[in-house]
VMD Tcl script that draws the C-alpha trace (Angstrom):
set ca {
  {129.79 144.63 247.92}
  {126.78 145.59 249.93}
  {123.67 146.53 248.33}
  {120.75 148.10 249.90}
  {117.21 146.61 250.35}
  {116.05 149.42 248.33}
  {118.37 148.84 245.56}
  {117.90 145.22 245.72}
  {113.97 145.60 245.48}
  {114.36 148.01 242.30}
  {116.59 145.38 241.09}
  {114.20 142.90 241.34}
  {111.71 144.74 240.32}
  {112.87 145.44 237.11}
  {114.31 141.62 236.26}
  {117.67 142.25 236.95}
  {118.95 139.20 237.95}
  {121.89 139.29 240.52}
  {124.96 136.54 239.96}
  {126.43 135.11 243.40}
  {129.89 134.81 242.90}
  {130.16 131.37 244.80}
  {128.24 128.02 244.38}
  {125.92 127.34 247.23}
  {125.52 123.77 249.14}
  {122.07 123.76 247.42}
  {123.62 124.61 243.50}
  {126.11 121.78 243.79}
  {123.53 119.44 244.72}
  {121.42 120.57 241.61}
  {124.77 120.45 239.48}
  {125.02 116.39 241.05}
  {121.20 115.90 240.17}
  {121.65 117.23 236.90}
  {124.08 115.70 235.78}
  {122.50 111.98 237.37}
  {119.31 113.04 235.15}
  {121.70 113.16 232.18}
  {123.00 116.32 231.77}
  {125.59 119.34 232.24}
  {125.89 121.87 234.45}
  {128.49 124.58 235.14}
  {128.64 128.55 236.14}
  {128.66 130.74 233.99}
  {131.88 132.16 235.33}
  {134.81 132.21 237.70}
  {132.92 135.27 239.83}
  {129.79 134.24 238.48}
  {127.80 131.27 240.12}
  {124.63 131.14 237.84}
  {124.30 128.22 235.82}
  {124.76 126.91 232.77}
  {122.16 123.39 231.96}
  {122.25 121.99 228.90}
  {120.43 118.58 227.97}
  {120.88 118.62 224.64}
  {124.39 116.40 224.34}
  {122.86 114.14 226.55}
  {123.18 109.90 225.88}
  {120.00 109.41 228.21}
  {116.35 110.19 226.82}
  {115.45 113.53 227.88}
  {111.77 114.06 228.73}
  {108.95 115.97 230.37}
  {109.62 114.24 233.87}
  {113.71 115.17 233.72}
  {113.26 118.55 233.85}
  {111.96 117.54 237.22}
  {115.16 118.25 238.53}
  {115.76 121.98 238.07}
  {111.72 122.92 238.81}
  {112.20 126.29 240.80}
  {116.04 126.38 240.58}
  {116.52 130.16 240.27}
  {120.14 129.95 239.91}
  {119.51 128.68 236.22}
  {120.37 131.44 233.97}
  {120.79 129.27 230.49}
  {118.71 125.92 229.87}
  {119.36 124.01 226.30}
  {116.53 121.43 225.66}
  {117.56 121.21 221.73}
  {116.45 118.16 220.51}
  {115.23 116.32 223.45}
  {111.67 114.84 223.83}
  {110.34 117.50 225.97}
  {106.96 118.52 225.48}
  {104.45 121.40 226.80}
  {103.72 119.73 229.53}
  {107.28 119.64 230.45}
  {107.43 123.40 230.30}
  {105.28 123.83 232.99}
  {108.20 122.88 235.43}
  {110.05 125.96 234.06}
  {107.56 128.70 235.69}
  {110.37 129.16 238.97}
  {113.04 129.45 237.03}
  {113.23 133.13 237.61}
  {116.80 134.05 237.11}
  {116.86 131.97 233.60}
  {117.70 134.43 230.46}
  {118.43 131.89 227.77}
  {115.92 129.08 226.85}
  {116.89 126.54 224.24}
  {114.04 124.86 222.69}
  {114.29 124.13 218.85}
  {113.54 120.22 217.37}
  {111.14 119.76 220.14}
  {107.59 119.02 220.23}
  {106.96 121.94 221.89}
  {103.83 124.19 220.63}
  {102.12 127.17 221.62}
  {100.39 125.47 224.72}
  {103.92 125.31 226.19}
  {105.09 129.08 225.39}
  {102.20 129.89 227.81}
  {104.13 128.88 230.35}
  {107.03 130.96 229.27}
  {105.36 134.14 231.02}
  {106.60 133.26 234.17}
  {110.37 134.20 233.40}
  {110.52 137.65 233.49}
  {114.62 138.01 232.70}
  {114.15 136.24 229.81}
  {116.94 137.31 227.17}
  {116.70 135.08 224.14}
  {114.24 132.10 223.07}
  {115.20 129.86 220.18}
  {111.90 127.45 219.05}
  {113.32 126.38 215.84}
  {111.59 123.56 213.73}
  {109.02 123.44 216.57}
  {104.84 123.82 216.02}
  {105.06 127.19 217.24}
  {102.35 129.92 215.28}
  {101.62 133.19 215.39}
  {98.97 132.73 218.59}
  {101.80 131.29 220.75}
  {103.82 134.64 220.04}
  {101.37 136.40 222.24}
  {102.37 134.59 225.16}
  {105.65 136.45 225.24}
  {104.12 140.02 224.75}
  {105.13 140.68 228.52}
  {108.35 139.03 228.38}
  {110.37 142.71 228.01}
  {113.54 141.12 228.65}
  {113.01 138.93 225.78}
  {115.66 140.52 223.32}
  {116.50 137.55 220.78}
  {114.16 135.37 219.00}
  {114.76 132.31 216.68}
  {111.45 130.54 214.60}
  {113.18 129.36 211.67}
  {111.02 126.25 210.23}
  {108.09 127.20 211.99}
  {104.23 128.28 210.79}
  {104.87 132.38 212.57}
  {104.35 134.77 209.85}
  {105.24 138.61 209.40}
  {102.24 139.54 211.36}
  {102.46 137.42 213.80}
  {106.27 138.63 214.24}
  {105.28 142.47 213.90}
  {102.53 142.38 216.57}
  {105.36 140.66 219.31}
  {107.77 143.28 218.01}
  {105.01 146.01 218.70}
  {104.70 144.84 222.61}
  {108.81 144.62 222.86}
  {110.29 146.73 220.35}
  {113.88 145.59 221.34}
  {113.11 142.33 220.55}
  {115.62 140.85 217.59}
  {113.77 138.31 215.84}
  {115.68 135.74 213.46}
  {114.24 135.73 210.30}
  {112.84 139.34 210.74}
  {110.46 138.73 207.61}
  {109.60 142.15 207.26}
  {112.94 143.06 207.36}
  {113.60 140.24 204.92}
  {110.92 141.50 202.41}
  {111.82 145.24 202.87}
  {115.59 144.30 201.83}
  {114.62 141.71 198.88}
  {112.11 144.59 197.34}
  {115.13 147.41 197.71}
  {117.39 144.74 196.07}
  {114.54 143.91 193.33}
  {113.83 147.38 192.75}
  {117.91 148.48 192.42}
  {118.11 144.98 190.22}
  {115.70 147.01 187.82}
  {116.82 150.20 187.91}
  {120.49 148.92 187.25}
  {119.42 146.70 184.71}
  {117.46 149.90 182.85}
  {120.17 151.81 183.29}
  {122.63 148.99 181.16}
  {119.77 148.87 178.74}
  {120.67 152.77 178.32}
  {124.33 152.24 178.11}
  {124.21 149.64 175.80}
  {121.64 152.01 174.02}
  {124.41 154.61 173.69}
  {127.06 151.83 172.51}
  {125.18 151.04 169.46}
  {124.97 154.59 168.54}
  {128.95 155.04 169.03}
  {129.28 151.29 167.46}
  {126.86 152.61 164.89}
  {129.78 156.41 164.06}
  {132.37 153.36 164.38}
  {131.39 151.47 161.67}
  {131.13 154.14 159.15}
  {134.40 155.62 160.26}
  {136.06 151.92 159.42}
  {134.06 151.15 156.48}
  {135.69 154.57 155.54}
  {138.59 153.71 156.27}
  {138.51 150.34 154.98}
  {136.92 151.72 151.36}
  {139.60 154.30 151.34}
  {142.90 151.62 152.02}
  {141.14 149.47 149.32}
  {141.45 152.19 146.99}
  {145.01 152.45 147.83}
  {145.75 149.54 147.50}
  {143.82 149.01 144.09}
  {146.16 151.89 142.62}
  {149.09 150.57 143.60}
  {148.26 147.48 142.94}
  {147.33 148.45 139.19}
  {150.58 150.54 139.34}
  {152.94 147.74 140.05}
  {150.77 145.36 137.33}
  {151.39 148.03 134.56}
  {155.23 148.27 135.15}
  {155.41 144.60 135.49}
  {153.44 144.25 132.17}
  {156.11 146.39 130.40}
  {158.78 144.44 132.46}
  {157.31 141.08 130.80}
  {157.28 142.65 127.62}
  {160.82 143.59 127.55}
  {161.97 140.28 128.81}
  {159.85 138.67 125.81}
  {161.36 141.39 123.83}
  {165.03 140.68 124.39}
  {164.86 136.68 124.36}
  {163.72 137.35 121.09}
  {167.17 139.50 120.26}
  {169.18 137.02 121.66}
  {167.52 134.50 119.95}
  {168.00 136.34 116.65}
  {171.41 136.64 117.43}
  {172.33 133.04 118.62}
  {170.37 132.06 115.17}
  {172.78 134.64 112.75}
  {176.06 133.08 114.02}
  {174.34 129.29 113.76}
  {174.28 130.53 110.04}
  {177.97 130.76 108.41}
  {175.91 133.02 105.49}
  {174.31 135.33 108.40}
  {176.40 138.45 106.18}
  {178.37 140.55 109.64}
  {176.00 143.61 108.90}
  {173.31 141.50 109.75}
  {175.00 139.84 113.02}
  {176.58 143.30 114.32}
  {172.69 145.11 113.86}
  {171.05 142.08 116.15}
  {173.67 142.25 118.45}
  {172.84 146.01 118.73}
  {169.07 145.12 118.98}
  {169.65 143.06 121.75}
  {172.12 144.92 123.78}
  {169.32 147.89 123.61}
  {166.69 144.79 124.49}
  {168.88 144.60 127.46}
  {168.54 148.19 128.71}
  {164.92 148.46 127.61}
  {164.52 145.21 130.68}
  {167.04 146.97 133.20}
  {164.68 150.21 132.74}
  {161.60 147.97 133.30}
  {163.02 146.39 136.24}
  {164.15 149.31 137.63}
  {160.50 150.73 137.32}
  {158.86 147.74 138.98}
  {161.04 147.30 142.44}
  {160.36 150.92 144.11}
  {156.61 149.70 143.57}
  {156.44 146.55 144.87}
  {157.01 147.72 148.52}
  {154.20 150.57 148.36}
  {151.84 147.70 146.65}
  {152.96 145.39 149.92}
  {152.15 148.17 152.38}
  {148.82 149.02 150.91}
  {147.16 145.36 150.97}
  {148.89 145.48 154.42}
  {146.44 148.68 155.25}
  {144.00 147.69 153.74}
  {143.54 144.41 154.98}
  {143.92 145.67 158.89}
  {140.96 148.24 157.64}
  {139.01 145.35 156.74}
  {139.76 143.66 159.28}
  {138.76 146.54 161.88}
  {135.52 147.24 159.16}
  {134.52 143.67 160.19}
  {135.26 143.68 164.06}
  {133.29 146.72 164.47}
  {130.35 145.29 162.30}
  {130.60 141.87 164.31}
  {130.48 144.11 167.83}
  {127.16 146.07 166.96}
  {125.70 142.71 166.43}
  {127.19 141.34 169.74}
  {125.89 144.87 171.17}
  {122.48 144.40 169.85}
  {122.40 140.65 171.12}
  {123.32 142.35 174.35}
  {120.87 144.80 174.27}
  {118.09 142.36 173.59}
  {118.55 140.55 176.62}
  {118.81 143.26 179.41}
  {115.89 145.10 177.52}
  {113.75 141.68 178.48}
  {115.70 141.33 182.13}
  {114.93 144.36 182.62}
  {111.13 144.22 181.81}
  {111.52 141.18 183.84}
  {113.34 142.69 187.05}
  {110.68 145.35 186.64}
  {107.63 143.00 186.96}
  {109.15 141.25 189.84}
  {109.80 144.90 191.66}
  {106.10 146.23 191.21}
  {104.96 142.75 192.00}
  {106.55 142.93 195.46}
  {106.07 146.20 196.03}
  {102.46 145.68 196.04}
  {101.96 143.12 198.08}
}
mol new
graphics top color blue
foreach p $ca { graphics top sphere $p radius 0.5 }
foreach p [lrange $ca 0 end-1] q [lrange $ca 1 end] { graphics top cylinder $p $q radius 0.2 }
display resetview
């Protein structure tokens, strides 16, 4: 593909950096060197001869006077230095790096001194300096970096301002933490936390009322069964009273009789009238009897209800206070959430 000189120069121009599909004489030497100094080196693709340098696996000690070996290698496009024993100093070898968009940097003792000399690479895509001594005043370094579109300062000293004024001079910039971002989104979440937890102090609010109709419609209820049951209850006592009574009432008749035949002077009058007695005895039980079983079911069924009344009477009772324990503690985690919302939002 043939490009222009004009096109190249706007190209250039605006830090577009242009991939040669083949390794040169000059990039395998720098792969051989490389990799002699301790480290990888590969392109990026199959049609794409930029490379790829990363120090970071490397079993030699890495230092200020390796990167020696790439100083002004503008077919660099990424660079990993993670962990090594680089320093500022070292950095200054990076200034003719031109074509490199992806600078690893983090557990180094790198410091704002050595972003200074980050200006320099003006295709600069992303910049990770995490658990270094960067702060705030190194940020500024990279205000002219426009490339610059992804920035990592975990475990450093860079604050929100410092972060807001480099996102001022590139607003495309993604920086990782974004703590404004961070603080906008824990505020909206402590603010919501509130306003949900006011809004189950409401609910709950209305639960007690309906818990409140609910236990008078039970203890209705329950009062009601109990009443029921008390009836038939008193019902089924009375018959059985007259029950025992007849029972008493005709042992008694047969004991009158089995006594008048015991005695051979008992006169037949006498026999024949207990016999009658207790044959009526008899009957007077079977009628007693008779009046007791159709209420022993009904008394069954009403302690039946009226125990499942109680029973519901008490649930309902034991829920209010379960709804009021409730109610107690979102009313202070509310209060609570609503502290912490107004004490971020003013800050």
């Amino acid at each position: 593909m043939k490009i222009s000189g004009t096109l190249l120069a706007m190209l250039v121009l605006s830090g577009v950096a242009l991939a040669q599909e083949e390794l040169t004489d000059a990039d395998k030497q720098l792969i051989t060197a490389i990799q002699a100094a301790g480290g990888q080196a590969m392109p990026l693709a199959k049609n794409d001869a930029r490379l790829s340098v990363a120090f970071h696996l490397s079993d030699k000690e890495i230092t200020d006077e390796t990167l020696a070996v790439v100083k002004d290698a503008a077919n660099v496009y990424s660079l990993n230095l993670r962990g090594t024993k680089i320093t500022d100093a070292g950095l200054a070898q990076l200034t003719g790096l031109k074509g490199l968009a992806k600078l690893h940097l983090e557990k180094t003792a790198v410091t704002d001194a050595g972003l200074a000399h980050l200006s320099a690479l003006q295709v600069l895509e992303y910049l990770n300096v995490y658990e270094t001594k960067v702060t705030d005043a190194g940020l500024v370094h990279l205000n002219n970096l426009k490339t610059l579109r992804k920035l990592y300062v975990w475990q450093t000293t860079i604050s929100e301002a410092g972060e807001e004024t480099l996102k001022a001079a590139i607003p495309e910039i993604e920086i990782v933490p974004d703590f404004k971002k961070d603080r906008e989104r824990v505020i909206v979440e402590a603010v919501r936390g509130a306003e949900d937890e006011a809004k189950h102090v409401e609910e709950l609010a209305a639960m007690i009322v309906a818990q409140g109709t609910t236990i008078t419609e039970t203890a209705t209820a329950s009062e009601a069964a109990a009443k029921v049951q008390t009836d038939a209850q008193a019902a089924l006592d009375a018959a059985t009273k007259v029950l025992d009574a007849a029972n008493a009432a005709k042992a008694a008749a047969d004991k009158a009789v089995v006594d008048l035949k015991a005695d051979p002077n008992s006169p037949a009058e006498a026999i024949t009238a207990a016999e009658t007695a207790a044959t009526e005895a008899q009957k007077t039980v079977e009628a007693a009897t008779a009046a007791v079983e159709p209420l022993k079911k009904p008394a069954e069924e009403a302690k039946a209800k009226a125990d499942e009344a109680k029973k519901k009477s008490d649930e309902a009772a034991a829920k209010l206070v379960e709804l009021k324990t409730k109610s107690d503690a979102a009313i202070m985690k509310a209060a609570e959430l609503k502290t912490k919302a107004d004490e971020l939002t003013k800050k």
